[in-house]
C-alpha positions as CSV (number, residue, x, y, z in Angstrom):
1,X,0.0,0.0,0.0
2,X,1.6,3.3,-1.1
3,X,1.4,6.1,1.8
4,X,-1.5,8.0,0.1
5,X,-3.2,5.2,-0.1
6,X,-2.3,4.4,3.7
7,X,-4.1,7.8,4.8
8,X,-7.0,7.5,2.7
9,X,-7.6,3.9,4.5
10,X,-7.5,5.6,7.8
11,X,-9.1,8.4,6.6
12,X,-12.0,5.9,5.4
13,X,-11.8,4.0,8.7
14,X,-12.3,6.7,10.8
15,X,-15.3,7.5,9.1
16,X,-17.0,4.6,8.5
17,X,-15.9,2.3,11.5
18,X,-17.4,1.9,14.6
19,X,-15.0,1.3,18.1
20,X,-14.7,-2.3,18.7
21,X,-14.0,-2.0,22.6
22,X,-16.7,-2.6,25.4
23,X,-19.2,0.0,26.5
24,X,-21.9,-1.1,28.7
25,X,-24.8,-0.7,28.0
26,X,-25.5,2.4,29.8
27,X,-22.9,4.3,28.8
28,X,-24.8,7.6,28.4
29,X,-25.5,7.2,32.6
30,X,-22.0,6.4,34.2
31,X,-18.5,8.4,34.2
32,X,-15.6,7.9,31.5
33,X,-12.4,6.7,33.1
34,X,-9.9,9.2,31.8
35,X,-6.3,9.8,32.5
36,X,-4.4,13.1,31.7
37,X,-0.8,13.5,30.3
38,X,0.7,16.6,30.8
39,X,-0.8,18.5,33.7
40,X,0.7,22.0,33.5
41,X,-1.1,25.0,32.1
42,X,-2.6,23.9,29.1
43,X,-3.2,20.2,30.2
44,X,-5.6,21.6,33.2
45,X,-7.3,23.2,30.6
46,X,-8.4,20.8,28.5
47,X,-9.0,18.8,31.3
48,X,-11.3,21.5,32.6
49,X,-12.9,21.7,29.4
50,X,-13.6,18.1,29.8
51,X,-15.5,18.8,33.2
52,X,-17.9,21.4,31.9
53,X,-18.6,19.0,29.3
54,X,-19.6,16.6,32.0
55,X,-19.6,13.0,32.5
56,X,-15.8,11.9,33.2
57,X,-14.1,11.0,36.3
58,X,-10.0,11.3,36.2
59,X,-8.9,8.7,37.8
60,X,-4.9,9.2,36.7
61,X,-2.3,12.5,35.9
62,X,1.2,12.0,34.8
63,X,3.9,14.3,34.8
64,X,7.5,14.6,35.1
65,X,7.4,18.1,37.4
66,X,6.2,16.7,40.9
67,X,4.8,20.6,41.7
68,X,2.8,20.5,38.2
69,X,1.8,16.6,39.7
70,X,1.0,17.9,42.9
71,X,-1.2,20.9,42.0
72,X,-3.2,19.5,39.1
73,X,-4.5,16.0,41.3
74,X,-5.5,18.7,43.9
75,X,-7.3,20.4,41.8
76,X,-9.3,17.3,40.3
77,X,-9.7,16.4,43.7
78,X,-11.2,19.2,44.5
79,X,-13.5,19.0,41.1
80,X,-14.7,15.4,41.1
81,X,-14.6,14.5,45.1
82,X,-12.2,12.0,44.5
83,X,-8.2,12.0,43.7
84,X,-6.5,10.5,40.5
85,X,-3.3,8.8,41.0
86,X,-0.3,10.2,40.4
87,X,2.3,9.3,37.9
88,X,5.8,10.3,36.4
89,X,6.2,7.9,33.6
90,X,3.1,7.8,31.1
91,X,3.1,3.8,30.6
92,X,2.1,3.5,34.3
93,X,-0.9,6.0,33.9
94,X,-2.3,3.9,30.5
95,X,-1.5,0.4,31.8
96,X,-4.5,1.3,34.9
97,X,-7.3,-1.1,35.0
98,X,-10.1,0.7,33.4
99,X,-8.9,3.7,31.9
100,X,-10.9,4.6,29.1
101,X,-9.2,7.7,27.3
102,X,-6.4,10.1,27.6
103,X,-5.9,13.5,26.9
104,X,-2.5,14.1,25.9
105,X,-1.1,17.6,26.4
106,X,2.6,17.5,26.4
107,X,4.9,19.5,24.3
108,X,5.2,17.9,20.9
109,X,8.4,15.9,20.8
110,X,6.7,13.4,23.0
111,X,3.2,13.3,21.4
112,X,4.5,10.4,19.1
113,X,5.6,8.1,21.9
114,X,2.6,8.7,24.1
115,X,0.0,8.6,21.6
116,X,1.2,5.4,20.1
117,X,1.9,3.7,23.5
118,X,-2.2,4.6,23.9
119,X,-3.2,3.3,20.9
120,X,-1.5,0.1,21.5
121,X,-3.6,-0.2,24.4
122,X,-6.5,0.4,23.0
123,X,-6.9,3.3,24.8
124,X,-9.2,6.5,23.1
125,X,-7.4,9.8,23.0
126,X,-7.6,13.5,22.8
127,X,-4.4,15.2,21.9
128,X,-3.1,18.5,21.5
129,X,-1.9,20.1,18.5
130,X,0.7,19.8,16.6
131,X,0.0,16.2,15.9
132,X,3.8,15.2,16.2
133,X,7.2,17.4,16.5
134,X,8.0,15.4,12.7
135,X,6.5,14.2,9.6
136,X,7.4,10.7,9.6
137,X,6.2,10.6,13.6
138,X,2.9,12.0,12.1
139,X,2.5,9.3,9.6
140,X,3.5,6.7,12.2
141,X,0.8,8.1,14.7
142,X,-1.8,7.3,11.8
143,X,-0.8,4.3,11.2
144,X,-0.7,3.3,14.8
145,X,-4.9,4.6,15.3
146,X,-6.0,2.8,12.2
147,X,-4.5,-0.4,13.9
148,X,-6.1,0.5,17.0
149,X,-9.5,1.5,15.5
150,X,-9.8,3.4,18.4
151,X,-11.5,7.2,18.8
152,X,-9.2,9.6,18.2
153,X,-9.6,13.6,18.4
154,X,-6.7,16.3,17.7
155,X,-6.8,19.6,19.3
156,X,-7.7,21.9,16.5
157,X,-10.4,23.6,18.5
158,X,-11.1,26.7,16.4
159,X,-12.9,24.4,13.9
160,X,-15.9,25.2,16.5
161,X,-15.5,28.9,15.6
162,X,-18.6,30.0,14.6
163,X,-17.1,33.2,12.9
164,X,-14.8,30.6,10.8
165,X,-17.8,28.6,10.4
166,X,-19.8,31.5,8.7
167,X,-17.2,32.3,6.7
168,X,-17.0,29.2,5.5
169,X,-20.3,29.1,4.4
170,X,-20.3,32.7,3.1
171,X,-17.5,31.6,0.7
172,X,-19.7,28.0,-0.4
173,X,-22.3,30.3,-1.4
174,X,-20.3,32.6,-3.7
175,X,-20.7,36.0,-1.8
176,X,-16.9,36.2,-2.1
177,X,-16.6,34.3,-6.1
178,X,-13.4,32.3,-6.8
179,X,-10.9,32.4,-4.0
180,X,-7.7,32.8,-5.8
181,X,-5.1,33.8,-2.6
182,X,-5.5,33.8,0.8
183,X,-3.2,35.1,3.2
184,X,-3.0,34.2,6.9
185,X,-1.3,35.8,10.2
186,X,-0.5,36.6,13.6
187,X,1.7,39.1,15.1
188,X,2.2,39.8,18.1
189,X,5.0,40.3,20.5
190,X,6.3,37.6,22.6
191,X,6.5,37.7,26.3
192,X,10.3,35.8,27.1
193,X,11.3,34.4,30.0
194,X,14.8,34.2,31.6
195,X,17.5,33.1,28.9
196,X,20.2,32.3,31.1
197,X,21.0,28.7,32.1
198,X,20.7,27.3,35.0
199,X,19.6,24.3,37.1
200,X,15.9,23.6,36.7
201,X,13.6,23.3,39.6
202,X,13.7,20.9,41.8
203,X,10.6,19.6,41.2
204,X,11.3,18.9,37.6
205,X,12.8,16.2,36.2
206,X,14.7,17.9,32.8
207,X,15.7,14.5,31.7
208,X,12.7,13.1,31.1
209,X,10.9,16.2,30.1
210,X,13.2,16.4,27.0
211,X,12.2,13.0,26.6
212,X,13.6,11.7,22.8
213,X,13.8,15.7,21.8
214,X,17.6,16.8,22.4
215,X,18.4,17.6,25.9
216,X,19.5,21.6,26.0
217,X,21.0,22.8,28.7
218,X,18.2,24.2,31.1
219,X,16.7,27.6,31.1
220,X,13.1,29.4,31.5
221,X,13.3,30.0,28.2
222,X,12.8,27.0,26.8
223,X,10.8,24.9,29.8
224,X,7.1,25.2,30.8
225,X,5.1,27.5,28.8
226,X,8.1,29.0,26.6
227,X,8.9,25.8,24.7
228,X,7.1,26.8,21.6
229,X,10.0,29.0,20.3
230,X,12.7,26.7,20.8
231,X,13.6,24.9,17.3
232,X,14.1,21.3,19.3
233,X,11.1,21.4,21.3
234,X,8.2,24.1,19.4
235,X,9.5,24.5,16.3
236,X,8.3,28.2,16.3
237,X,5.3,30.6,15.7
238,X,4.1,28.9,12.8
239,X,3.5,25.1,13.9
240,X,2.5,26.4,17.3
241,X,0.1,29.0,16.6
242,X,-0.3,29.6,13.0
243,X,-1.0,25.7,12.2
244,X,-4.7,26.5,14.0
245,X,-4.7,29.1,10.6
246,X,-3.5,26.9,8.5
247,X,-6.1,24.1,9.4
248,X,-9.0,26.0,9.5
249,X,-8.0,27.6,5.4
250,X,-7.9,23.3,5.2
251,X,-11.1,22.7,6.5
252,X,-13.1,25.6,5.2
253,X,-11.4,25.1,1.2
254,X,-12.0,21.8,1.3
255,X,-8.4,21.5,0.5
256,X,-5.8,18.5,0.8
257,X,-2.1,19.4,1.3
258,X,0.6,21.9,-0.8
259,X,2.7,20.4,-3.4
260,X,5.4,23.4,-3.1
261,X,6.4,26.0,-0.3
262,X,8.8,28.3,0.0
263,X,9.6,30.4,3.3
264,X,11.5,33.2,4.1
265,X,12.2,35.2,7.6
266,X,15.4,35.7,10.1
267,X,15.7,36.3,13.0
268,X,15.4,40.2,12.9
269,X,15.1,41.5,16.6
270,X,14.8,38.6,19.2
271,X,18.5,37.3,18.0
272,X,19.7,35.1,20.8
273,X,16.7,35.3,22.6
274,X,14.5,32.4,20.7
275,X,15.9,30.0,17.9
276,X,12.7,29.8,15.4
277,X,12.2,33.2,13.3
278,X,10.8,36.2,14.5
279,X,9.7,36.8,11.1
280,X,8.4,34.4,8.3
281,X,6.8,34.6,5.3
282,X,5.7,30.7,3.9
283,X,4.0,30.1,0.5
284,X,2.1,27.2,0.2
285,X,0.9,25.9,-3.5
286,X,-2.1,24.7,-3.1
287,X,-3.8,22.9,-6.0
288,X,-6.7,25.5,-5.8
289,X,-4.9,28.8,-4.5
290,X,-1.7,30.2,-3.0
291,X,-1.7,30.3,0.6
292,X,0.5,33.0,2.3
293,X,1.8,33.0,5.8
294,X,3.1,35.6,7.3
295,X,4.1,36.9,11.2
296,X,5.8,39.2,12.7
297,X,7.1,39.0,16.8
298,X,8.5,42.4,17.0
299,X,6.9,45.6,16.0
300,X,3.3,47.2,16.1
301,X,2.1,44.9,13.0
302,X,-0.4,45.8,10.5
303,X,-1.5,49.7,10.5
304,X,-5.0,48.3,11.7
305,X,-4.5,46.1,14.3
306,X,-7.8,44.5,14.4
307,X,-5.7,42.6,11.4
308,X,-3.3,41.2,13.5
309,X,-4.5,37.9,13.6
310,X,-6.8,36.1,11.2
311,X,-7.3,34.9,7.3
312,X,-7.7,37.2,4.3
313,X,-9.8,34.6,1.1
314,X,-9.6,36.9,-1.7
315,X,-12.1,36.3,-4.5
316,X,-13.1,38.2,-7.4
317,X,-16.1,39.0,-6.0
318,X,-15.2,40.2,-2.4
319,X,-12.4,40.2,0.1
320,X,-13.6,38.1,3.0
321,X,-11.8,38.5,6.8
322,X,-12.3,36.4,9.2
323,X,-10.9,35.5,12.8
324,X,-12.1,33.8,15.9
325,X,-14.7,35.9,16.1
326,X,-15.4,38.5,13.5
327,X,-15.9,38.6,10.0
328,X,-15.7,41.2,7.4
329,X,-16.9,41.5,3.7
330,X,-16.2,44.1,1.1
331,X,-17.5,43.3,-2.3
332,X,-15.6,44.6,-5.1
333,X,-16.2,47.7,-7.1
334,X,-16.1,51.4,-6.8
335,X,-18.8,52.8,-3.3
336,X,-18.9,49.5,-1.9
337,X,-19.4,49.2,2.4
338,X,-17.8,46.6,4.0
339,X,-20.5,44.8,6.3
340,X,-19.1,43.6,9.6
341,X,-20.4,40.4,11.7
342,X,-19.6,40.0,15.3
343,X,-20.2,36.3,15.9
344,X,-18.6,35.1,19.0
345,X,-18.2,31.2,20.3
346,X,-18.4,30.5,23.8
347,X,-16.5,27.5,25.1
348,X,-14.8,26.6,21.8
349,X,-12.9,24.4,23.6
350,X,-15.2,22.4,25.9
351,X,-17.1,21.9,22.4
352,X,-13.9,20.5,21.1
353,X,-13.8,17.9,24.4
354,X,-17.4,16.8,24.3
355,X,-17.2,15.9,20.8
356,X,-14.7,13.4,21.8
357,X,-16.6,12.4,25.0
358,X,-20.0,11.8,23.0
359,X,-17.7,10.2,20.1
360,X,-16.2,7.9,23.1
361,X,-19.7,6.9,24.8
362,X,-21.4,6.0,21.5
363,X,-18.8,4.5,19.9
364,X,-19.1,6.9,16.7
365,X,-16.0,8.4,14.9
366,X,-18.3,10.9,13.1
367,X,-19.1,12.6,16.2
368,X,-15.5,14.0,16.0
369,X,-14.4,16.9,14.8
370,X,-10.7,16.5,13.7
371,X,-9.8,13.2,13.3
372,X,-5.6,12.0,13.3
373,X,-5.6,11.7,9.3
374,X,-6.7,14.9,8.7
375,X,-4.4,16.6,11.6
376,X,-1.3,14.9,9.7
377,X,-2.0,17.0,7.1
378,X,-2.1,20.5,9.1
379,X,0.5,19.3,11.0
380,X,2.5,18.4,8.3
381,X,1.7,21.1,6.1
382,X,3.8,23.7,8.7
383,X,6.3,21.5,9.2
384,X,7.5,21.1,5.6
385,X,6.9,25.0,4.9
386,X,9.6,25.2,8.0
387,X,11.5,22.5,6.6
388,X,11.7,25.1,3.7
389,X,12.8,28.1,6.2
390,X,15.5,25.6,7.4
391,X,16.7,24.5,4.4
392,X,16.3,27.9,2.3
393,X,15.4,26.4,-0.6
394,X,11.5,25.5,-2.3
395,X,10.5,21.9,-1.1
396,X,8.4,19.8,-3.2
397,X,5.8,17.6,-2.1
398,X,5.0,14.5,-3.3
399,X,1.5,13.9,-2.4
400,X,1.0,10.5,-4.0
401,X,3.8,8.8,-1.8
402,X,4.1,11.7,0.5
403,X,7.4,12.6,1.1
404,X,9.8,15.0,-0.2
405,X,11.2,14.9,-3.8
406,X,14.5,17.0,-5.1
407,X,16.5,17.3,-2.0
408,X,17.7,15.1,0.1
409,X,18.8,17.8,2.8
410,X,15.3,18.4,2.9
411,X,14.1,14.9,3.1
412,X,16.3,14.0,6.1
413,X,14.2,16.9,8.2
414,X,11.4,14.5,8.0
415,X,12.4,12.1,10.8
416,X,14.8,13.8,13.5
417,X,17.1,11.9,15.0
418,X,16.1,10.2,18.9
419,X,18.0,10.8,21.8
420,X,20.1,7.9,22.6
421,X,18.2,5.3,24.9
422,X,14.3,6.4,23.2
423,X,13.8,4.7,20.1
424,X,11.6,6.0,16.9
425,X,8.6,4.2,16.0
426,X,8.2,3.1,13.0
427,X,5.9,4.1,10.0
């Protein structure tokens, strides 16, 4: 089977199959088991997210920083009436009698391990975006859920925008005609942490937290919360923040993946501060229209900063804006007004988690609302228009057999090497 055709099954299985594992009968009246991965900031808040939605009980949390540990089972405790079990190393959390699902909210270069190691036992999961630190762990992580046939949801929340969602339609119905470039962005300026090394804290194991990713000497910089613009842990702006861009253009285009990028950028002002640029511009070639990223961390932006972050679909008939929450239409044409819709979401994320809960209690992968075939693609998507930064040269993207063609400095950045003592899975 060639790897196009190796999505496409999973792609098919996801939609079509129903989970195979054991649900009693009333499943709609008892309490998922769940366990959580990663309990720092943005682990409790997917994990709160799956409390409004209602109907789970944690029963475990994992993490390799004991204060992290500490503070999130007390704060479950303190939720449900009852405290999970603590963990450091993830297989101890997934091998527990009765666990369900996981939600999986470490940094990225251990998403591969994790989420495979769940799969294998046959375990449902929620997982943050990106969907892997690398390509090839992408494609492995897809290959590991269609074996399992278990329910799988990726983070890629903003696909519950209802702005994004009425643009979408807007666009379906011609208001804007042909969409022949879109352009994408966020700027913004970064807050950074301390830069100097040091020991980390006591209560976190550095070691383990680095995982297969390469082990940096320690500081703020690069640990909790300020991971996302450090190359061997993030991988920058763009697969951090602009991938949930990037996805929703995919979702609302109907479109598949690039066969070309090229990206440009530096590192213009925050030199020795981060090592992923502080300015980028990526092209994507589409099938159907250019897509252009762009971001700035330094500066004041675009003259009108209410264009800071969002998506420009230009089409012959209108311009369309559109971001979380707004969006904006100016036909084209001399004495045209631009009409303006405010259409918030509330709880874009606990929508995001109860998919997956309902999806889990009735057994139905097309209750979810971004399943792992279709995260590869996102995912991957940024990471080969960074491979192109890296690399400074124009990648191209072999869709049928999906992998890089032309360059084989390019092709290496697929697969990163593993840290000795963690070994790669395999696709």
């Amino acid at each position: 089977m060639d790897r196009r055709n190796f999505i496409k099954a999973g792609s098919l299985t996801a939609a079509a199959l129903i989970s195979p594992f054991y649900t009693p009968v009333k499943a709609q009246d008892r309490k998922l088991k769940i366990g959580l991965i990663g309990s720092g900031w943005y682990g409790m808040v997917i994990t709160n997210a799956a409390f409004k939605s209602g109907g789970i009980e944690v029963i475990g949390v994992c993490d390799v920083d004991t204060d992290h540990l500490n503070k999130a089972t007390d704060e479950i405790e303190t939720l449900q009436g009852s405290r999970p079990e603590g963990f450091k190393n993830y297989q101890e959390l997934i091998g527990m009698k009765g666990l369900e699902a996981v939600l999986i909210a470490t940094p990225p270069h251990w998403h591969a391990l994790q989420f495979i190691a769940a799969c294998e036992k046959g375990v449902h999961i929620y997982c943050e975006k990106p969907l892997a630190y690398d390509v090839n762990e992408g494609l492995s992580m897809v290959k590991a859920a269609e074996k399992a046939g278990n329910i799988v949801q990726i983070g890629f929340q903003r696909r519950q925008s209802k702005a994004f969602q009425k643009a979408g339609e807007l666009i379906r119905n011609g208001e804007a005609g042909n969409i022949h470039q879109i352009d994408a962005r966020i700027h913004y300026n970064p807050v950074l942490q301390d830069t100097t090394i040091q020991p980390p804290p006591d209560s976190l194991d550095w070691d383990a937290w680095c995982g297969p990713a390469p082990k940096l000497e320690y500081r703020p910089n690069i640990g909790h919360m300020a991971w996302r613009l450090e190359k061997e842990y993030g991988n920058g702006h763009l697969v951090d923040w602009g991938i949930h861009h990037i996805d929703i253009i995919r979702k609302i285009m109907d479109y598949d993946m690039p066969s070309g990028f090229r990206s440009t950028g530096g590192l213009m002002v925050l030199k020795d501060k981060i090592t992923t640029p502080d300015t980028l511009t990526a092209i994507m070639h589409f099938d159907q229209a250019q897509v252009t990223w762009e971001h700035r961390l330094w500066g004041s932006g675009s003259l009108n900063t209410r264009y800071n972050n969002g998506i420009f679909f230009y089409g012959d008939r209108a311009t369309l804006f559109a971001d979380d929450r707004n969006v904006l239409i100016m036909p084209s044409g001399r004495d045209q007004e631009m009409k303006s819709m405010d259409i918030p979401t509330e709880g874009m994320q606990e929508n995001h988690l109860s998919d997956f809960l309902n999806a889990v209690r009735k057994k139905d992968k097309n209750l979810i609302s971004c399943s792992v075939e279709d995260a590869f693609k996102s995912t991957a998507t940024v990471q080969l228009a960074m491979i192109s930064y890296y690399t400074g040269s124009e990648i191209k993207w072999d869709k049928q057999n999906l992998r890089i063609t032309g360059s084989k400095e390019a092709a290496k950045l697929m697969a990163r090497k593993y840290r000795e003592g963690y070994k790669r899975p395999e696709i």
